[in-house]
C-alpha positions in Angstrom: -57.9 31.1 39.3 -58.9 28.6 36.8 -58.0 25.7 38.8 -60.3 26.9 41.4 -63.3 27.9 39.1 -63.0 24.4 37.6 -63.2 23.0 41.2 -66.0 24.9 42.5 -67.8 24.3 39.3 -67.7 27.3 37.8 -65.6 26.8 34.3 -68.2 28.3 31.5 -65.2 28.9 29.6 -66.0 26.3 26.2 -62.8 23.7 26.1 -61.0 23.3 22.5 -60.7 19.9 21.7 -57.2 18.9 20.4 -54.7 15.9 20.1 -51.0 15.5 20.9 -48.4 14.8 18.5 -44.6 13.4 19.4 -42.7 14.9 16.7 -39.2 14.3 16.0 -37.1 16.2 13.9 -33.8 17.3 12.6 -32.4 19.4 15.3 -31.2 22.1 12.3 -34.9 22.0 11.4 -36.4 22.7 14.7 -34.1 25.5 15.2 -35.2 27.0 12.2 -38.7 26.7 13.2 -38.2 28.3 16.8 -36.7 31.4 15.0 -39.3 32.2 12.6 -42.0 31.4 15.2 -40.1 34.0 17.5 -40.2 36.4 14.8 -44.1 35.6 13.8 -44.7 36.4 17.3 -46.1 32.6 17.6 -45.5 29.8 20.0 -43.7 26.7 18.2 -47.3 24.7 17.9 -48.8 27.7 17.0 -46.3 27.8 13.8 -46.3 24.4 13.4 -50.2 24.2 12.9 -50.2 27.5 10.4 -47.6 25.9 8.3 -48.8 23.1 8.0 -52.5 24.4 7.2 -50.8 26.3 4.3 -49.2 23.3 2.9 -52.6 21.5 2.5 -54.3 24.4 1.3 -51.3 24.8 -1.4 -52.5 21.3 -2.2 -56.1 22.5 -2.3 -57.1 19.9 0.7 -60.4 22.4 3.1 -59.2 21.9 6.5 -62.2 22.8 9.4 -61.9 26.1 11.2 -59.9 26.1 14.2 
């Protein structure tokens, strides 16, 4: 459906704008990060992105609103 809105022109639907990121890590550590995001009810970018937004507000760095 949205292929085909975009296509006939009619995507009103505001785009977020974000950037990819390669990430390697330990195996151990991504497993860990799969399970809580499972438990959070979050995807793994989705818990990726809140942790690390509450690391750098720990360190009192104002991130924008996503």
């Amino acid at each position: 459906m949205v292929a085909r809105c975009r296509i006939e022109g009619r995507n009103k639907m505001p785009r977020k704008v974000t950037k990819g990121l390669m990430l390697r890590m330990p195996p151990e550590m991504h497993q860990v990060v799969k399970d809580i995001a499972k438990e959070q009810g979050r995807s793994l970018n989705a818990e990726m992105v809140y942790r690390l937004k509450q690391a750098y507000a720990a360190d009192g760095v104002k991130l924008a609103a996503a």
